[in-house]
Structures are given as structure tokens and as C-alpha cells.
C-alpha positions as CSV (number, residue, x, y, z in Angstrom):
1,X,-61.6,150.8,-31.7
2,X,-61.7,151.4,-28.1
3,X,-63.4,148.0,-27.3
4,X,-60.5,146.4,-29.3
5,X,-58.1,148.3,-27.0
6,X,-59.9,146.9,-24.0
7,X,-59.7,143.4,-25.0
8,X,-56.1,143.6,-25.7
9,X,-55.3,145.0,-22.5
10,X,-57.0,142.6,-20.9
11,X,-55.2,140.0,-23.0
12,X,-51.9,141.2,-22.3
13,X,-52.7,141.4,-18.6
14,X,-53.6,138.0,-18.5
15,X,-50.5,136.5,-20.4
16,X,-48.2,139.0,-18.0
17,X,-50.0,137.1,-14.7
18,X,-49.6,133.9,-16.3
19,X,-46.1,134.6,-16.8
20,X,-45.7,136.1,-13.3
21,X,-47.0,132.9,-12.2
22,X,-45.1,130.5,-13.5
23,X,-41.9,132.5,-12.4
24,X,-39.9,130.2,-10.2
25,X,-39.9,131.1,-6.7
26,X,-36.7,130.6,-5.5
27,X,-35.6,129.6,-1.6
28,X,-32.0,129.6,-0.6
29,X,-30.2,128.6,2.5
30,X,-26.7,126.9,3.4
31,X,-25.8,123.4,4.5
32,X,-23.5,123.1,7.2
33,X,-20.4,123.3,5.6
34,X,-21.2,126.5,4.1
35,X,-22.2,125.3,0.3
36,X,-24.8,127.9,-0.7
37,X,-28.6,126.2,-1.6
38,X,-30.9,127.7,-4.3
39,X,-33.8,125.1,-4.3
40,X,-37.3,125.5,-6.6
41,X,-39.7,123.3,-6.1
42,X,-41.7,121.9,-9.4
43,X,-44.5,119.1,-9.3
44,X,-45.0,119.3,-12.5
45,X,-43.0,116.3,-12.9
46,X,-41.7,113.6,-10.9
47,X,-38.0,114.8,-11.8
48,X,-35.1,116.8,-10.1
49,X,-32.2,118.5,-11.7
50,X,-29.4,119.0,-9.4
51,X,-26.7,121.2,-10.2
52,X,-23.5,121.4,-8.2
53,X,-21.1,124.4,-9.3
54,X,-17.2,125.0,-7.9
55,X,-15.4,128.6,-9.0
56,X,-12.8,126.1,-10.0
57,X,-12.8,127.0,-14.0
58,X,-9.8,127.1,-16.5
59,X,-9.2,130.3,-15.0
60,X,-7.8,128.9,-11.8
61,X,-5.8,126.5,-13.7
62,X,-2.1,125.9,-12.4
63,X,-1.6,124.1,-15.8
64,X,-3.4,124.7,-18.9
65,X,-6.1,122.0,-19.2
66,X,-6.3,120.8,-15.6
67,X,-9.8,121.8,-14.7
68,X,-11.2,120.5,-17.7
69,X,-9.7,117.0,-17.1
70,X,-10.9,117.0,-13.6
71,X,-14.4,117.8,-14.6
72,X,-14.0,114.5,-17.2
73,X,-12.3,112.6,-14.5
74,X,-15.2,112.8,-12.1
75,X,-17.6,109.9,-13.3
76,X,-14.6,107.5,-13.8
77,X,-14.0,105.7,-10.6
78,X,-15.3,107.2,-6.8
79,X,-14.5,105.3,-3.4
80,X,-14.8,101.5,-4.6
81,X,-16.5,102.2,-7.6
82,X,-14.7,101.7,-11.1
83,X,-16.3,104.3,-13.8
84,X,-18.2,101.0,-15.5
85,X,-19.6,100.1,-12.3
86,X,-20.7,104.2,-12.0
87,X,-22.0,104.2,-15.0
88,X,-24.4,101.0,-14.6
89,X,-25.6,102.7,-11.5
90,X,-26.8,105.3,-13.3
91,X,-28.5,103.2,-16.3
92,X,-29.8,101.2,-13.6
93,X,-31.7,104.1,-12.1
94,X,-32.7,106.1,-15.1
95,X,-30.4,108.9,-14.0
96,X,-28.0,110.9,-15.9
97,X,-25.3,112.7,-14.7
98,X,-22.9,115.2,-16.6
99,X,-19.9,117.3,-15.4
100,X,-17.9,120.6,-17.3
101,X,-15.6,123.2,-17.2
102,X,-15.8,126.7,-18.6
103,X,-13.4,129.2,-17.6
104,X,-14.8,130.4,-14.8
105,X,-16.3,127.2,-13.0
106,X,-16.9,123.4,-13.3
107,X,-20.4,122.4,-13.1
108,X,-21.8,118.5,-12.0
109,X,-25.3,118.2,-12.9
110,X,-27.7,115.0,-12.2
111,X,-31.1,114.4,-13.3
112,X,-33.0,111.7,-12.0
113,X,-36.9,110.7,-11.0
114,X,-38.6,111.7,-7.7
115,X,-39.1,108.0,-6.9
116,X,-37.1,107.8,-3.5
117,X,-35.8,104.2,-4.8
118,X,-34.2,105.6,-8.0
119,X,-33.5,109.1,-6.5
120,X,-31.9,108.3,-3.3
121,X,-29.6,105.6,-4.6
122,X,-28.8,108.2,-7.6
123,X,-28.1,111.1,-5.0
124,X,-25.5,108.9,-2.9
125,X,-23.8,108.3,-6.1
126,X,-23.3,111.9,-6.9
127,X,-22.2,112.5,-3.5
128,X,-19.9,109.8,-3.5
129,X,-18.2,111.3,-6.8
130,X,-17.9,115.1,-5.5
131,X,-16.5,113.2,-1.7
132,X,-14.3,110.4,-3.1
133,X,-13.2,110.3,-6.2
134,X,-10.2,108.0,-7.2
135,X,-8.8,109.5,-10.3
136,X,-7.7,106.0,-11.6
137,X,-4.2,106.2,-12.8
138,X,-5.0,104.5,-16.0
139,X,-8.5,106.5,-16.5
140,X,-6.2,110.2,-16.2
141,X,-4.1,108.7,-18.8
142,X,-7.4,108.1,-21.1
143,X,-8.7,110.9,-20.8
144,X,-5.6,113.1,-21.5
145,X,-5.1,111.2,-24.4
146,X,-8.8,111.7,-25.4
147,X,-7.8,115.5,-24.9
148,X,-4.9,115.4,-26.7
149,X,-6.7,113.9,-29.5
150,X,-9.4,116.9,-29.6
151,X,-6.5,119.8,-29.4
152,X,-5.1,117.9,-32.4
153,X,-8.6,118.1,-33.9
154,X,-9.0,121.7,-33.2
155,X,-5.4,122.3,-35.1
156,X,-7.5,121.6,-37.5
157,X,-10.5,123.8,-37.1
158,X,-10.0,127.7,-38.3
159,X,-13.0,128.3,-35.7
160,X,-11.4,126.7,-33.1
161,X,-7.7,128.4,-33.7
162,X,-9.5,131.7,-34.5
163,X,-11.0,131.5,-30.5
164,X,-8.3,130.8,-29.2
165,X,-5.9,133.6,-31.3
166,X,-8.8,136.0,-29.9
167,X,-8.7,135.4,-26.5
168,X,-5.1,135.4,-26.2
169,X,-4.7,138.9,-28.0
170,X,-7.8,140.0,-25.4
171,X,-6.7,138.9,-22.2
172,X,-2.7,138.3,-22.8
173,X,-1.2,137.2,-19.3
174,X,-5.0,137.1,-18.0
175,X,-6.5,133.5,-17.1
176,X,-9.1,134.1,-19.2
177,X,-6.4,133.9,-22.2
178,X,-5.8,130.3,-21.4
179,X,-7.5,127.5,-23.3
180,X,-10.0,125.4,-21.5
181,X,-8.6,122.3,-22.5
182,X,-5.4,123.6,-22.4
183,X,-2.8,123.2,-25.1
184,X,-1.1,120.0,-26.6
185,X,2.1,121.0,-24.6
186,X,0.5,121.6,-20.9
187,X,-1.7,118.5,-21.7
188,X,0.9,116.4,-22.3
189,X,2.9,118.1,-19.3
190,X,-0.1,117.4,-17.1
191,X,0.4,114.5,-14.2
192,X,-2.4,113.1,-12.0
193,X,-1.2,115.0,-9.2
194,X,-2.3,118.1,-10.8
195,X,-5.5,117.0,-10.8
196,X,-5.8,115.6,-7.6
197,X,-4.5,119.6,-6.9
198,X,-6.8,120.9,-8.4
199,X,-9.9,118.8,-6.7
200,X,-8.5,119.0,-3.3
201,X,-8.3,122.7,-3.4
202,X,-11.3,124.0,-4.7
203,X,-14.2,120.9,-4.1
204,X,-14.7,122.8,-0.7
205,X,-18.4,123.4,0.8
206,X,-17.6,126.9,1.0
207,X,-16.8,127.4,-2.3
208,X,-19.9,125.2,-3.8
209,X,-23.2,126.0,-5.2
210,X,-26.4,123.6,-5.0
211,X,-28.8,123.8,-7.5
212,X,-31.9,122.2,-6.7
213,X,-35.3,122.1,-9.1
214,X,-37.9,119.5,-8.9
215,X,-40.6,117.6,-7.7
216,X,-39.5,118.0,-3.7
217,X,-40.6,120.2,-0.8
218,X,-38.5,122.0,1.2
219,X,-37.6,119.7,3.9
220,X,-36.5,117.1,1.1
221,X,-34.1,119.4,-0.6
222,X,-32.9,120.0,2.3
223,X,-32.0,116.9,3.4
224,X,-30.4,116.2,-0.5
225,X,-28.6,119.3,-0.1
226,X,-26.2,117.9,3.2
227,X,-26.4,114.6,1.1
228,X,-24.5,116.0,-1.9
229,X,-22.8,118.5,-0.4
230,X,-22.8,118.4,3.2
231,X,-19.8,116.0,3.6
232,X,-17.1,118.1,1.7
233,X,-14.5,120.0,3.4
234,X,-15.7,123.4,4.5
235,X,-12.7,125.0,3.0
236,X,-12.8,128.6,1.8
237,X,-13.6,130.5,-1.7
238,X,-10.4,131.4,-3.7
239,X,-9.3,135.1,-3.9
240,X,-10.8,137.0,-6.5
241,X,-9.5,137.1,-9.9
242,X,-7.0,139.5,-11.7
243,X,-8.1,142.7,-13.1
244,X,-8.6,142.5,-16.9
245,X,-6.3,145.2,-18.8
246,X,-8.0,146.9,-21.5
247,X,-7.3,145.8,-25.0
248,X,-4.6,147.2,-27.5
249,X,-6.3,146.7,-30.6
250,X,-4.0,143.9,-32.1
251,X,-4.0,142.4,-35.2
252,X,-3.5,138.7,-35.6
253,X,-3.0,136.6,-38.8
254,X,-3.3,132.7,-38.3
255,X,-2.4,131.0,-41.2
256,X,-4.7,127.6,-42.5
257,X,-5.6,126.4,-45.9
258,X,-9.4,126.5,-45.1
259,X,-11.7,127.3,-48.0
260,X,-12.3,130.5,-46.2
261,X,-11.1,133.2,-43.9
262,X,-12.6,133.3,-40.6
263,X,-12.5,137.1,-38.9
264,X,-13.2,138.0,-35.3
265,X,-13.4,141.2,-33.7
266,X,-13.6,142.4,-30.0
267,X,-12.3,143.4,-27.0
268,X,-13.3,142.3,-22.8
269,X,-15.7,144.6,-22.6
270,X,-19.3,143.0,-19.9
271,X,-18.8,141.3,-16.1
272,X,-22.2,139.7,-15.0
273,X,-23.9,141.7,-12.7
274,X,-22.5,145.2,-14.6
275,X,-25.3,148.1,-14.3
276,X,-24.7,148.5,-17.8
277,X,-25.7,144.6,-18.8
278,X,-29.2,145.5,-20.2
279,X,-28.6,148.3,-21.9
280,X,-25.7,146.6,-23.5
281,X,-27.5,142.8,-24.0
282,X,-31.0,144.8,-26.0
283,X,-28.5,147.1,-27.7
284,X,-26.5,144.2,-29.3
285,X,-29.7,142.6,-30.1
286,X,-30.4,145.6,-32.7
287,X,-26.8,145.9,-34.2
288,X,-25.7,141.9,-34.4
289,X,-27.5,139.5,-32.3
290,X,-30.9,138.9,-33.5
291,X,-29.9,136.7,-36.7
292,X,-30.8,137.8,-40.1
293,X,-32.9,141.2,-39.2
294,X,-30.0,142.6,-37.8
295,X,-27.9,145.6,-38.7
296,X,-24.7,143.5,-39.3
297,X,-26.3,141.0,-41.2
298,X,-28.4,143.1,-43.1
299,X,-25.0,145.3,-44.0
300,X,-22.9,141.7,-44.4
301,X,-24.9,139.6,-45.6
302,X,-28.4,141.1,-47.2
303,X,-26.8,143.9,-49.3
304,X,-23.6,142.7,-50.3
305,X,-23.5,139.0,-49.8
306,X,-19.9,138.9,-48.2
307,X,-20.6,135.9,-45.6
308,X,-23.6,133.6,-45.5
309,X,-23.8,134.9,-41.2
310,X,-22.0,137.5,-39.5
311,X,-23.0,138.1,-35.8
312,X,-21.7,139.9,-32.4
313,X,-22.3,139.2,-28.9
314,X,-21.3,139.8,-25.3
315,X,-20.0,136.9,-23.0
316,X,-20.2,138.3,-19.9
317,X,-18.3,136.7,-17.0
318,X,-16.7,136.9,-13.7
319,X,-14.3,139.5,-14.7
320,X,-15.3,141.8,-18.1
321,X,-15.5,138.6,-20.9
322,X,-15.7,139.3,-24.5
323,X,-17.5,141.9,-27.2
324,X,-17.2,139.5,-29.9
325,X,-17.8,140.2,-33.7
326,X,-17.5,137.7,-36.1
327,X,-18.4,136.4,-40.0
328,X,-16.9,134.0,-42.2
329,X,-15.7,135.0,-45.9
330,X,-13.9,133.9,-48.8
331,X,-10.4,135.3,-48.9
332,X,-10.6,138.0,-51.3
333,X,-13.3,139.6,-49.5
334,X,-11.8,139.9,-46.1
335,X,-10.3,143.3,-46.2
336,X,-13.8,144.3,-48.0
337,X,-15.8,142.4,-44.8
338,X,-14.0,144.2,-42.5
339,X,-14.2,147.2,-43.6
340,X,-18.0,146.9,-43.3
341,X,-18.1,145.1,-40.2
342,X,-16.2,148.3,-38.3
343,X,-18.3,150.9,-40.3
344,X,-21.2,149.2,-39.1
345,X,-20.0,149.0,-35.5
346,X,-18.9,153.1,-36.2
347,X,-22.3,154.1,-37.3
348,X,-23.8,152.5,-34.3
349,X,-21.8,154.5,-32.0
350,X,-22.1,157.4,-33.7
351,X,-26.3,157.2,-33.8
352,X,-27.3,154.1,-31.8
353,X,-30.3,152.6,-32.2
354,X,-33.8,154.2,-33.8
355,X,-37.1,153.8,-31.3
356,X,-38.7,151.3,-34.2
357,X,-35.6,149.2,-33.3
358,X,-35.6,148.9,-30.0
359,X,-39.4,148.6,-29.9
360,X,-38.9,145.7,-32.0
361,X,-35.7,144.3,-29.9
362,X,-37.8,144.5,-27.1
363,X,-40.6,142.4,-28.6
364,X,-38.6,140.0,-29.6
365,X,-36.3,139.4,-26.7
366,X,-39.4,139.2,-23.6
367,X,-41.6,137.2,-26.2
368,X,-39.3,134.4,-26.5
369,X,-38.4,134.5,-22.7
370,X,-41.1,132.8,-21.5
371,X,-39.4,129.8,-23.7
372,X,-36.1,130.1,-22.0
373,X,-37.0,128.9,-18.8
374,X,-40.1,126.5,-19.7
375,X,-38.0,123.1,-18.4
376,X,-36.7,122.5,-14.6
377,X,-33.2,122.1,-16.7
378,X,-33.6,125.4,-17.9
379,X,-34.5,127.4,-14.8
380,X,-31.8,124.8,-12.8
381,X,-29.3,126.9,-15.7
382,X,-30.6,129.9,-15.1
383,X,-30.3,129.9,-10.6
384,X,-26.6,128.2,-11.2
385,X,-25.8,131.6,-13.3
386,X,-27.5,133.6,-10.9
387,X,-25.9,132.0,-7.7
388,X,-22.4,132.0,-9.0
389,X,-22.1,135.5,-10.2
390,X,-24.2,136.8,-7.4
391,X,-27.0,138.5,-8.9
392,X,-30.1,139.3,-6.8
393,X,-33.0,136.3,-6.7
394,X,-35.5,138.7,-8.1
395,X,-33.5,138.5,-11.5
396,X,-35.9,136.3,-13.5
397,X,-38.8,138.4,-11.7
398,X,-37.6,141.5,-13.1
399,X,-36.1,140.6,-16.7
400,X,-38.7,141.4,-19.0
401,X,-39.2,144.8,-16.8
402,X,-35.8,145.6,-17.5
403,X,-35.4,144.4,-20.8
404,X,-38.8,146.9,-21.3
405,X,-37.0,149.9,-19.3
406,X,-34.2,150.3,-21.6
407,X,-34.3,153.3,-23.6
408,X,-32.4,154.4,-27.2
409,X,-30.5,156.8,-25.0
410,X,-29.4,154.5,-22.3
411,X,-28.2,152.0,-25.3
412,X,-26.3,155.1,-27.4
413,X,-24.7,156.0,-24.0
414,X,-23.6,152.7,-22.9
415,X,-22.3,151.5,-26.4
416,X,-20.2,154.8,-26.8
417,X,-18.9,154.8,-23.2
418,X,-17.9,151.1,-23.1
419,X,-17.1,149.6,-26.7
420,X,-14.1,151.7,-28.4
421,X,-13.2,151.1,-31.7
422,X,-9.8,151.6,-31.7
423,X,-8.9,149.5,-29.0
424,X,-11.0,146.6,-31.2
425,X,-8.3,143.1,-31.3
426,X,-8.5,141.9,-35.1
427,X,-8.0,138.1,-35.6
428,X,-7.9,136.2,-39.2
429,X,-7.4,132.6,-39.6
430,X,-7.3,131.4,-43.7
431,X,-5.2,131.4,-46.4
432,X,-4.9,135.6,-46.5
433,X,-2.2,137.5,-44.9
């Protein structure tokens, strides 16, 4: 028994420095304009992935919808460039680019080979796109229209009316209440101006994030960093956003004739960055984040059979984003699902987890790691996060040593001090009242 000990130790020692060695190492600097560099060199590969991130989200949008079309504006026409002639370029060099907004930034991305005569020509065209782009009169009114046809799609969807009932109920006046694609109304209201707005105050060097991870040294990146970024005003970063009010624990029926009754529950609860992030992440893991082992699908699903999943998360963002509960049910069993759902949450509060819990939790969450950040797209993900909510450059270093920290107490404490179920907004979107 004690040589078997031995060899696992010694086993475990050697997958912890293989990890530890694979770990990115991560160099950062600032182009001249003041755009903030996070570069990881990879030669794995002869690839970069290049991300360029603006705090220029739905929640800084003047008009519902307007970040989200600038994003999809982007790739559709750029100095003399029509978005055909964009797109060839990119074919033509094996490159693919991709732009997004969430609600708190908009995010360009570009992959391409390390071949300086695919890569360089690919680089100039993403720079020429963040620098220069046209907006084409008739590409805006394409693209709103191809919003306005997915808001009339999501009129459609119970999920999609069920997210955004909850976050308006969670965040009320808040940005963070509106839409990212905005509504059919501020859509339609929406003129290129806006979004000529919208780019020209926050595509500023000061207010961008370079993501570099690839196949390059040092000196390369850079030089690619003042390429995509370097020419951009230097600008300034917008003033923080609002405080988020606590939640009043409303109830909200949304009416649809779908076969059955989607519930959410939750309140704004987890900012990045909060000291209480791990405690809270490992903790949800246990009550309704790890799939079918845990406690709210065992209690939803396994033993009654009330919804075929049932779930909860955090969504952690700039300002405290969402606890979010959720199943799906048939409509006579919605008053019975959440009934379980809140006892479930109750009894977690009351006990937290047990050690065999966590122990497992803890297991599962640092074994799969090592997955999460296996691809240069993934770790490029993971630096953007870290960059634009300012979390310390050791974060990857040190996950699986704090996922491993976190104890039953800290867990108990932290649920009870930060999740209160009375203040818990209640949506319902199906044929129930």
C-alpha cells in the first residue's frame, strides 16, 4: 500500500508539472496609442488568433441594438473595400475573421496562418476594418433588416422572451436590462448615424484590448499590435457603469402557446473579479451546474421527473450579472417545479454543501480544465476575459489552486451572505398564468 501511494504521488506530480508547463505565459505591454497588449507566443502551430476587444457593449448603447449592428457592420465595406471584395480577401488568404457584441463589449477576432504572405495581407485587412470602415448606406439597411427579422424570430421563442422578461425585472432602468439586439421598435428607430456614433466614440486605442496567441515572437507581435491597433485614435475609456440596484423579487408571467412553460429564477448577484467568485463558481457546481449529478437535477429531474434539465449558473460581468435558475416543464407542473426549485435553493442555504460534494466538485472542475484552454482560440478567450475585466495575469496559473482552496465553509458563507431568496425575480413564459 505504501509503494502504491508513492507511485501515485509521483503520478500526480508529474501530470501537475505538465500542466504547469503548458500554462501560457503571458507578456503584456501598450502600443502607442494606449491599446493594452496581452501576447502568448505558441509554435505549436503556424497560426495566430488575434482578438481585438472595445468596452463598447449593449450596455453603452444610446439606442437599443446599436452596438450589435456595429459589430455586424464591420466586415461589410472598409476604406475602398465593398464587404464582397472583404470577404474574397479573406478566402483568398485562408483567414477568418468574426466580430460580436455582448453586453459589456464588442469583440473582432481573426485567425489566420503564420505565413508572412497570408498573415500580413490578412492583418492590414483587419486593421483597415477597425480604422476605416464605411458603414455602406445600403449594407446598414441589410443588416437591420436581418435584425429585425431575428427579433421577430425570437417573438417566437419562449427561451428567447423568457431572457429577456428576466433581465428586465433584474436590472430595470440598468443597461444591462436592455436587449443586445435591441427591440423591434429601437431597431427600426435606428439610423446609420447611430452607428457611425457609436464607432466613433468608443473604437479608441485607449479603450482597446489586443489579443495576441500564436506562432510569433515577441518583436512580431509587437509590430502586429501598432498594425491593428496602433492607428486608432487615442481617445479615452468611457466612465464606469451604473450601480446595479438589488432585486425586488418580481414575478413575471409572459404569455405563449408553447408546449411548455419555461421558468427562470434569479437575481444580479457575481461582478468578475469579486473575492467571492470561487467560492461562489465550485458552490454552484454542487447545487445546479454540473449536469445530471447535481442537487437540482437530481431533485427536478431524477426523483420526480418534472423537466427533462433544470440548471443554475452565475454570469458574472462588469457590474454584478445574473444568478440564474432555470428548467423547462409542462404547464401543470409549474407551480409543483417551482416549488422544488426554491426548496432546493432553501436547503442549500440553510446546510451548504457536504465535504463528499465538494471533494467531488473539485475533481471534476480542475480535471476538465486542462481541456478548456488546450487550443490558441481557447487561451486567446480566456486573456480577452482576463484583460477586459482586469483580473491579475497569474489567473490561469492559479485556478486549479483556488478552485482546490475552497472550503464547505467558505461556500455555505458565501451562498448565504450573497444569494437571498426573497429577493429571487420569478419569470414564466407558456400557456399558464
Amino acid at each position: 500500500m505504501k509503494l502504491f501511494m508513492q507511485k501515485t504521488l509521483i503520478v500526480i506530480m508529474l501530470c501537475w508539472s505538465g500542466l504547469a508547463a503548458a500554462l501560457p505565459q503571458i507578456e503584456h505591454w501598450q502600443t502607442t496609442n494606449g491599446a493594452r497588449v496581452y501576447f502568448v507566443a505558441a509554435h505549436e502551430l503556424p497560426m495566430v488568433d488575434i482578438r481585438v476587444v472595445f468596452d463598447a457593449g449593449s450596455a453603452r448603447d444610446t439606442v437599443p441594438g446599436v452596438a450589435s449592428l456595429t459589430a455586424g457592420l464591420l466586415a461589410e465595406g472598409a476604406g475602398s473595400l465593398d464587404a464582397d471584395a472583404i470577404a474574397e480577401r479573406f478566402d483568398a488568404l485562408g483567414a477568418r475573421f468574426g466580430a460580436n457584441a455582448s453586453r459589456d463589449n464588442i469583440s473582432v477576432s481573426l485567425r489566420s496562418l503564420t505565413d508572412p504572405a497570408l498573415l500580413q495581407p490578412a492583418v492590414d485587412t483587419l486593421a483597415l476594418l477597425l480604422r476605416a470602415p464605411s458603414f455602406p448606406a445600403d449594407a446598414f439597411e441589410r443588416e437591420r433588416n436581418r435584425t429585425l427579422v431575428a427579433l421577430r424570430a425570437q417573438e417566437q421563442s419562449p427561451g428567447a422572451l423568457a431572457d429577456r422578461a428576466f433581465h428586465q425585472a433584474l436590472y430595470g432602468e440598468h443597461p444591462y436590462a436592455r436587449p443586445t439586439l435591441g427591440t423591434t421598435a429601437s431597431v427600426t428607430a435606428l439610423t446609420r448615424d447611430d452607428v457611425l456614433t457609436h464607432y466613433r466614440h468608443y473604437f479608441m486605442g485607449r479603450n482597446a484590448i489586443v489579443v495576441i496567441v500564436g506562432d510569433l515572437n515577441r518583436t512580431a507581435a509587437e509590430i502586429l499590435s501598432e498594425t491593428v491597433a496602433g492607428r486608432l485614435p487615442p481617445g479615452s475609456v468611457p466612465p464606469p457603469l451604473p450601480e446595479v440596484a438589488p432585486a425586488l423579487g418580481d414575478t413575471v408571467h409572459v404569455a405563449h402557446p408553447s408546449s411548455q412553460t419555461h421558468i427562470l429564477l434569479g437575481q444580479p448577484v457575481l461582478s468578475r473579479g469579486d473575492p467571492d467568485y470561487f467560492a461562489l463558481y465550485v458552490g454552484n457546481h454542487i447545487l445546479g451546474g454540473s449536469g445530471l449529478v447535481s442537487r437540482i437535477s437530481d431533485e427536478v429531474r431524477e426523483k420526480r421527473g418534472l423537466a427533462y434539465s433544470a440548471y443554475s449558473y452565475f454570469l458574472p460581468l462588469r457590474r454584478p450579472g445574473p444568478f440564474q435558475i432555470g428548467a423547462q416543464t409542462k404547464t401543470a407542473s409549474v407551480t409543483e417545479t417551482l416549488a422544488v426549485l426554491r426548496d432546493t435553493l432553501e436547503r442549500y442555504l440553510a446546510v451548504g454543501p457536504t465535504p463528499d460534494e465538494l471533494v467531488a466538485a473539485q475533481k471534476n472542475i480542475t480535471g476538465g480544465f486542462p481541456l478548456n484552454i488546450d487550443s490558441n482560440s481557447d487561451i486567446a478567450g480566456y486573456l480577452a476575459m482576463m484583460a477586459f475585466y482586469d483580473l491579475p495575469l497569474d489567473y490561469l496559473d492559479r485556478f486549479i489552486e483556488r478552485v482546490n482552496a475552497v472550503t464547505v465553509g467558505q461556500i455555505h458563507d458565501a451562498f448565504r451572505r450573497r444569494v437571498d431568496p426573497t429577493r429571487l425575480v420569478t419569470v414564466t413564459v407558456g400557456n399558464g398564468q
